[in-house]
C-alpha positions as CSV (number, residue, x, y, z in Angstrom):
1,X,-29.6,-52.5,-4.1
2,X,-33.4,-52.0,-4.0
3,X,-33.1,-53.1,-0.6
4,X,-31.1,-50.0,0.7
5,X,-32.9,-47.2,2.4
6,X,-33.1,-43.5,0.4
7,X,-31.3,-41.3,2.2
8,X,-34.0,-38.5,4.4
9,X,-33.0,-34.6,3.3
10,X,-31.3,-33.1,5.8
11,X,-31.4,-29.5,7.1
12,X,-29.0,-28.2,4.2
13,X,-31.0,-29.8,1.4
14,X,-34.1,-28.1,2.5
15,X,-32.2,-24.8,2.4
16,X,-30.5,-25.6,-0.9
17,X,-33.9,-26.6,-2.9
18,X,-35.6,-23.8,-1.4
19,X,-33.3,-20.9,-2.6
20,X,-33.2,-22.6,-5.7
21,X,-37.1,-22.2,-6.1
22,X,-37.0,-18.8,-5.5
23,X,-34.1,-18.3,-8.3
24,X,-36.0,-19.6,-10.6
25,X,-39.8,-17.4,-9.6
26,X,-37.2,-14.2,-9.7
27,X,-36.0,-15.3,-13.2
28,X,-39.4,-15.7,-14.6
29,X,-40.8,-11.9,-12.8
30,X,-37.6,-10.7,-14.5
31,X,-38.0,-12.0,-18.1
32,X,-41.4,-10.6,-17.6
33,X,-40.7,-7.5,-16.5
34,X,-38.5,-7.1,-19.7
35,X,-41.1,-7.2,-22.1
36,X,-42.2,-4.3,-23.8
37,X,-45.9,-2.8,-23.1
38,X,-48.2,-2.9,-26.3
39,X,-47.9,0.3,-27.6
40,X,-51.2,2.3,-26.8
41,X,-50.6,4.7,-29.5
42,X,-50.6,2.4,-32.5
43,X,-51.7,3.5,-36.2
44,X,-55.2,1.8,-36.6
45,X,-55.0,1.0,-40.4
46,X,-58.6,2.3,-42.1
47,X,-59.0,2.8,-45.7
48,X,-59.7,6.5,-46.3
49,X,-59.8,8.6,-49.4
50,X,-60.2,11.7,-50.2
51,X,-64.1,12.5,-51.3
52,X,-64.7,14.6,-54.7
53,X,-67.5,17.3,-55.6
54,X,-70.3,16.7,-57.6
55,X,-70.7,19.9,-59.6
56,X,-72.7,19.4,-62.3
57,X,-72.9,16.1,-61.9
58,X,-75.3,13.7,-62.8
59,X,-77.9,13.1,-60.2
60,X,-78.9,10.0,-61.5
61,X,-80.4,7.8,-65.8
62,X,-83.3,7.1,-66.3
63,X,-85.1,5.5,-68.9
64,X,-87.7,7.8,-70.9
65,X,-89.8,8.1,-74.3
66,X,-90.7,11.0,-76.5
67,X,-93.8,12.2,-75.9
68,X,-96.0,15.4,-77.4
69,X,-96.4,18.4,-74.9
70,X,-100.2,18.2,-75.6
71,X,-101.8,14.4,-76.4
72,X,-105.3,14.2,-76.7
73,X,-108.2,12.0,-77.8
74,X,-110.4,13.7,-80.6
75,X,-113.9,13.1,-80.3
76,X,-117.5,14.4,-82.1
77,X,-119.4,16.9,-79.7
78,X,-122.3,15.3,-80.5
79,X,-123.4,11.7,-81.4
80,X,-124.3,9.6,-84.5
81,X,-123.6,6.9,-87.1
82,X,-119.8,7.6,-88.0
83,X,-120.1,7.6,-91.9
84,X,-116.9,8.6,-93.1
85,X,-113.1,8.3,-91.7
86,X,-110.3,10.2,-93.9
87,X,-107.3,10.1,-91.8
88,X,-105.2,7.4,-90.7
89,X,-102.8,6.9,-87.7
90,X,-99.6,8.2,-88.4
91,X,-100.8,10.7,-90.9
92,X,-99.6,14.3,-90.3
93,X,-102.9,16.6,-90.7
94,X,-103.2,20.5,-91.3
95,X,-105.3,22.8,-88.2
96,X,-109.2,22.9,-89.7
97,X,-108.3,19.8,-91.7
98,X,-111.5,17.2,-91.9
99,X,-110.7,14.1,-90.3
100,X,-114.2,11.9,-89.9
101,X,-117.7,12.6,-90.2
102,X,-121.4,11.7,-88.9
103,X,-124.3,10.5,-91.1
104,X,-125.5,14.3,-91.8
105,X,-128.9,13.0,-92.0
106,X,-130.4,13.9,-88.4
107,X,-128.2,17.4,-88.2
108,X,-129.4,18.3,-91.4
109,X,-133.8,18.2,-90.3
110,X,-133.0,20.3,-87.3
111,X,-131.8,22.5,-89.1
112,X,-134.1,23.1,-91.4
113,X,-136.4,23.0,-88.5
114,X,-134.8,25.7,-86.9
115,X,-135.0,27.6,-90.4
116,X,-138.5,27.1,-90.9
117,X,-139.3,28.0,-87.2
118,X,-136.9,31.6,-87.7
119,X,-139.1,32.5,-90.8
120,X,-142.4,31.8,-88.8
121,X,-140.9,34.3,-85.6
122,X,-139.8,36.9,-88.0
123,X,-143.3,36.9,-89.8
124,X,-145.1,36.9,-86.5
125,X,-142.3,40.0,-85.7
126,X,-143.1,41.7,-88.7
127,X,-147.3,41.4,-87.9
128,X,-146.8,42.6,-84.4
129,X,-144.6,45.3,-85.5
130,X,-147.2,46.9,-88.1
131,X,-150.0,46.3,-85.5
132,X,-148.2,48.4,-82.8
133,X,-147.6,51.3,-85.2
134,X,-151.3,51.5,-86.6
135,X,-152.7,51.4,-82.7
136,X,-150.1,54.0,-81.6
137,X,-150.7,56.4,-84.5
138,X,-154.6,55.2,-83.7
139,X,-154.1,56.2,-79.9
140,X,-153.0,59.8,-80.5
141,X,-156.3,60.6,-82.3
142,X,-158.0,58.8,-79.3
143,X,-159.9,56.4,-81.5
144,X,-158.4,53.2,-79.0
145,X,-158.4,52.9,-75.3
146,X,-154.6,52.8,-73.7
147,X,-156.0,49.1,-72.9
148,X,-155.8,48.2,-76.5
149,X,-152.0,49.8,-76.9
150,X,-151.1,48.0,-74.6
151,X,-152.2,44.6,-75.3
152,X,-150.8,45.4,-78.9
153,X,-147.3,46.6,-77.2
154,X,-147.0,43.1,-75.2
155,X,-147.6,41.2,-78.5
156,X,-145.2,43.3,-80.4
157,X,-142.6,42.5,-77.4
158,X,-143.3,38.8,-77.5
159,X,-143.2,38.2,-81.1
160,X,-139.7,39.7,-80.9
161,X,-138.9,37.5,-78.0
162,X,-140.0,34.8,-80.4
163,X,-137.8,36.1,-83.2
164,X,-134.8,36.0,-81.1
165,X,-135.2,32.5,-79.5
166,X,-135.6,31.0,-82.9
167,X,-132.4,32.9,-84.5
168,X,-130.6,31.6,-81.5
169,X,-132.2,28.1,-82.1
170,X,-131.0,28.2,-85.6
171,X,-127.6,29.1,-85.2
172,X,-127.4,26.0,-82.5
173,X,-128.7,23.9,-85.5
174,X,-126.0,25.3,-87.9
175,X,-123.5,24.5,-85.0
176,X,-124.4,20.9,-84.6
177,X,-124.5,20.7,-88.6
178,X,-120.6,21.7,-88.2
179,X,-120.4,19.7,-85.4
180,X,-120.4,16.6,-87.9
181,X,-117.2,17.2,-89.2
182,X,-114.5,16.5,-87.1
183,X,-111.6,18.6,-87.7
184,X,-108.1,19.2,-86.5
185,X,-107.7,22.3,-84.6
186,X,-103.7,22.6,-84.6
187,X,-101.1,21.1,-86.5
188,X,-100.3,17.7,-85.3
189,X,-100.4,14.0,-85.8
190,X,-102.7,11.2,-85.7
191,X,-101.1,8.4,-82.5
192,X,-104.1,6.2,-82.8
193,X,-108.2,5.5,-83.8
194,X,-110.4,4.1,-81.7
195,X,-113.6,4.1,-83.9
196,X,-114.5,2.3,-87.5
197,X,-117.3,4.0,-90.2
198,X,-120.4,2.6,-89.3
199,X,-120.1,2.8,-85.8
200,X,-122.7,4.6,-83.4
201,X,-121.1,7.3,-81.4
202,X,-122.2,9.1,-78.4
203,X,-121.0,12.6,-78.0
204,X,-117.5,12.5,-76.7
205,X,-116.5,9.7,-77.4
206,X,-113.1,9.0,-78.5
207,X,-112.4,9.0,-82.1
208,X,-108.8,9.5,-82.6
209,X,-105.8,9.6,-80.5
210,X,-103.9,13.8,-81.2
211,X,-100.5,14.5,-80.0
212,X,-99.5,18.7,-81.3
213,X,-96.5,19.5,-83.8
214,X,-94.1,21.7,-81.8
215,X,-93.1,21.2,-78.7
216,X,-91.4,17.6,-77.5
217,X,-91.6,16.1,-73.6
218,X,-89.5,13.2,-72.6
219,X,-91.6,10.6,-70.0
220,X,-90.0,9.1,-66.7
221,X,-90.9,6.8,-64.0
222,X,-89.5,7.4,-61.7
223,X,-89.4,5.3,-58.0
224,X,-90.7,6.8,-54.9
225,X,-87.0,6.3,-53.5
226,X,-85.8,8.8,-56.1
227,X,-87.9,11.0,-56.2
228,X,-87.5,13.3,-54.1
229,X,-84.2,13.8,-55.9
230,X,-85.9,15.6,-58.5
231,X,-87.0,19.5,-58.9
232,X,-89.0,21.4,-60.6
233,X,-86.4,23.2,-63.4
234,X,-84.0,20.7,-62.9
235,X,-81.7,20.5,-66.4
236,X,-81.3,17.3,-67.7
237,X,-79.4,15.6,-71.3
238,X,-80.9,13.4,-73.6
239,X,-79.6,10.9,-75.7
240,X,-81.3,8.3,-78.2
241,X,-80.6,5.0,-79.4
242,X,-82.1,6.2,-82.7
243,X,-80.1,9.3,-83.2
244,X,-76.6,8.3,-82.2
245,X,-74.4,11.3,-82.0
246,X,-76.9,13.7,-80.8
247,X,-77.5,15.1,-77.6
248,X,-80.7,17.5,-76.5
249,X,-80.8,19.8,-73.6
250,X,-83.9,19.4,-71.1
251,X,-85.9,20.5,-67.8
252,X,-88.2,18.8,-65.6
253,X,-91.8,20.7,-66.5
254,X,-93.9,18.7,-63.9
255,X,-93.5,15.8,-61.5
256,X,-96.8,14.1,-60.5
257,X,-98.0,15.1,-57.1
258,X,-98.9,11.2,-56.6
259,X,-97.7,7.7,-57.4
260,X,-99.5,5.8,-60.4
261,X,-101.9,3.0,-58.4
262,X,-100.0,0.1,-60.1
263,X,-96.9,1.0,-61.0
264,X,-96.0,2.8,-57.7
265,X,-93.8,5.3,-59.6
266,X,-94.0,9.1,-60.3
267,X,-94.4,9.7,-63.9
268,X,-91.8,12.8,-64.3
269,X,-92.2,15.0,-67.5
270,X,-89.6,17.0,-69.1
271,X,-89.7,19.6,-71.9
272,X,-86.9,19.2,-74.5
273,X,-85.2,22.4,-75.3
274,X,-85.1,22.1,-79.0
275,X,-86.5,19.4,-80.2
276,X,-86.8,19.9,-83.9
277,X,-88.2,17.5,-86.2
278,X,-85.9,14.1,-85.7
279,X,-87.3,14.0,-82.4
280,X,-90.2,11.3,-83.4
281,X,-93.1,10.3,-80.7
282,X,-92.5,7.5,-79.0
283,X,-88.8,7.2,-79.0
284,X,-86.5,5.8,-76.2
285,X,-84.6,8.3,-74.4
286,X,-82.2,7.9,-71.9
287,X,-82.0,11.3,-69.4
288,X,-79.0,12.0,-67.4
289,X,-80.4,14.2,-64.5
290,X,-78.2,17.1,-63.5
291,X,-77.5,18.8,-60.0
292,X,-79.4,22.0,-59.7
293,X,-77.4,25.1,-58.3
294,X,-78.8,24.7,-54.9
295,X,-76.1,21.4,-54.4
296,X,-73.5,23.2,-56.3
297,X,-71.4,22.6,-53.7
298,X,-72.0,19.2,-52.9
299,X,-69.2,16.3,-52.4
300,X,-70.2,12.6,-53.0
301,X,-69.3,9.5,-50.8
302,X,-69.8,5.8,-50.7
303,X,-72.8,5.1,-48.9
304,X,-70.3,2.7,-46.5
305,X,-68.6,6.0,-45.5
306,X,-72.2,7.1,-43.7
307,X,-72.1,6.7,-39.7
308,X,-75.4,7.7,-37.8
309,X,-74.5,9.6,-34.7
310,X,-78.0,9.8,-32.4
311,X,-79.9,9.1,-35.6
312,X,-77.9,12.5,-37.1
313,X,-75.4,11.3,-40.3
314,X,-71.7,12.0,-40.1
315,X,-68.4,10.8,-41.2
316,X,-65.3,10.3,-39.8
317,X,-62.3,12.6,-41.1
318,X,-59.0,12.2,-40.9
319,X,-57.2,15.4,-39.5
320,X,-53.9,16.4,-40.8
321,X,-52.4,14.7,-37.1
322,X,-54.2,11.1,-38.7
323,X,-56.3,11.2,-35.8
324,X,-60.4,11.3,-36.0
325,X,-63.1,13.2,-36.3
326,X,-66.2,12.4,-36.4
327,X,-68.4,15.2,-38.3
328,X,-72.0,15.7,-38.8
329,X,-73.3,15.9,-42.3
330,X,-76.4,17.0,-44.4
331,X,-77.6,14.7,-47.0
332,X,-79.5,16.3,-49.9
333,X,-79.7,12.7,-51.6
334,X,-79.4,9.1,-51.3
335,X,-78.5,7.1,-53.8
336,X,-78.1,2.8,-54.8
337,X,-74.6,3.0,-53.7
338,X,-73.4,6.8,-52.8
339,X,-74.6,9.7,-50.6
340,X,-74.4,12.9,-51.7
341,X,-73.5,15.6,-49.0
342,X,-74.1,19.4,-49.0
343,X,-72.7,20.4,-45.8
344,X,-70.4,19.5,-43.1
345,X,-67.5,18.1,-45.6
346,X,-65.0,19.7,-48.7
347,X,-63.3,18.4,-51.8
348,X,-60.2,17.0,-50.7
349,X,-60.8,16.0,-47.2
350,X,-60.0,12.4,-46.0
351,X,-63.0,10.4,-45.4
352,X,-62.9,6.4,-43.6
353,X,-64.4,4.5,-46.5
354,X,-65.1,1.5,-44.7
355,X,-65.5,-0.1,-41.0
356,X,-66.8,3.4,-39.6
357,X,-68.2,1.4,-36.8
358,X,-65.3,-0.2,-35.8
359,X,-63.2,3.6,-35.0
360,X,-63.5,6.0,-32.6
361,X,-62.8,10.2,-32.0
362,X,-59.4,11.0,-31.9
363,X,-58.0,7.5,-32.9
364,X,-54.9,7.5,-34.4
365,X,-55.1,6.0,-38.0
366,X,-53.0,4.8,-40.8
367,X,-54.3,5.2,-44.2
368,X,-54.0,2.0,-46.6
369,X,-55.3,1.3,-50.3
370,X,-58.7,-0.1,-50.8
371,X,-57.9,-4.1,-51.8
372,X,-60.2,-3.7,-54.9
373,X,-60.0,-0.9,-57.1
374,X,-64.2,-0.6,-57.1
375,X,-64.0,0.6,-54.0
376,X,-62.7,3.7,-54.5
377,X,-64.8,6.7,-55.0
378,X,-65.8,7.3,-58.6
């Protein structure tokens, strides 16, 4: 059988095989023509949720301690041998109460100095006085030249020069006696002593640390990223570890105008309301910074939900069709993980969460549940 010839197509074969290729191309252009298009329209699915406001609000804790509204060193105005030291730190002291004093030694010869020199000037005052009367009664009966009255009038006026000098001498003595006693000149308490009995001190130098009863400050630093957060009369709550159950009402008094060289943070002060006397120095606080009135109306995000549009911020809303828009924003804060915005967006509109640079305007969306609860705006 291998040796027989295969039969050569004919005419009619060629015909048959050829209509049966073109059967089978118009099959496949058919089944192909009967799929469906991709629907152009399709929901995108995006996770967006509806944003909250921030009324009132806490703008951000910080750490803090208690501080006095007025802290400073106390020191001698002038120097000497510290001889005596009757305060303690810790102690609370009385205003004019004595807290340390200088050998009296040295303040005690200048003033008797200045005493003895007074008494000389006022006897000198007392000559020249006597001498002036006798050579003006002496001049009206022409007995002494004007020359004479004069020179007698210049003395007079010098010796009373003298007299004051020396009074003014002496009281500088009797202040510089007082000056070695240092004394408290408001109620307050003593934070610290830098100086033992027996040391030499120069004027000014520091002898005890002085923080004022009354008035209570709570202490932040604060980053330079946060900063600018912060206002002048911005209210603020205070808690503390070491009065559980309490709360005190705050303001910021003064934010420094520079950042501490070391550090690199803003040291933030705040006046407590009503502090009253459980408020101890050097207590930890912890401050709960409040929204002032000018972001009254503000409405938080995540800081995912921020798209930049030509460097401007905005966020894309879902309109009540489920199609986009994307909507410029102003930020009045930026914060670890949220944004706060003060116009351009309302409590209650619907706000892409996530994957704002994977949409575009006028997409048509479909709103799904954030797969972990965290992401959800607090």
């Amino acid at each position: 059988m291998s040796d027989l010839p295969f039969p050569k197509p004919n005419g009619l074969t060629k015909r048959y095989a050829g209509r049966t290729l073109f059967l089978a191309i118009s099959l496949i252009l058919l089944a192909a023509c009967g799929k469906k298009p991709a629907d152009a329209d399709a929901a995108v699915p995006v996770i967006a949720l509806p944003v909250k406001a921030v009324d009132g609000a806490q703008t951000g804790r910080f750490p803090g301690d208690v501080h006095a509204r007025y802290e400073m060193p106390l020191s001698f105005r002038i120097g000497g041998q510290l001889s005596a030291r009757y305060v303690d730190p810790g102690q609370a002291v009385k205003q004019g109460q004595a807290l340390a004093q200088l050998d009296p030694a040295d303040t005690n010869k200048q003033l008797a100095a200045a005493k003895a020199a007074l008494d000389a000037a006022e006897h000198r005052l007392l000559f020249a006085t006597q001498q002036r009367d006798r050579d003006e009664a002496q001049f009206k009966q022409n007995l002494i030249s004007q020359l004479q009255l004069q020179t007698t009038q210049d003395a007079y006026a010098s010796a009373l020069a003298g007299r004051d000098q020396a009074k003014q001498q002496y009281e500088l003595a009797q202040n510089q006696s007082h000056y070695a006693t240092l004394v408290a000149d408001h109620d307050g308490v003593i934070t610290s002593r830098q100086a033992d009995v027996g040391q030499v001190l120069a004027a000014g130098q520091s002898v005890f640390g002085f923080a004022w009863s009354g008035e209570r400050e709570i202490y932040l630093d604060v980053s330079e990223s946060r900063v600018d957060g912060i206002a002048i009369g911005q209210s603020a709550t205070v808690t503390l570890p070491a009065l559980p159950g309490r709360t005190f009402t705050a303001h910021v008094r003064e934010i420094a105008p520079a950042a501490d060289a070391q550090s690199r943070t803003y040291l933030v002060k705040l006046s407590v309301d009503n502090p009253g006397a459980a408020l101890q120095l050097g207590m930890t606080a912890d401050v709960a910074l409040r929204s002032d009135a000018s972001s009254a109306a503000a409405v938080e995000i995540p800081a995912t939900a921020l798209f930049h549009q030509d460097e401007h911020p905005a966020v894309w809303v879902v309109r009540t069709d489920s199609t986009l828009e994307l909507r410029p924003v102003t930020v009045v804060r930026y914060g670890e993980r949220d944004v706060w915005i003060s116009n351009g967006l309302k409590a209650g509109e619907r706000v892409v969460m996530q994957g704002v640079h994977t949409v575009s305007v006028g997409e048509k969306v479909a709103l799904i549940a954030p797969p972990h609860p965290e992401d959800a705006p607090r």
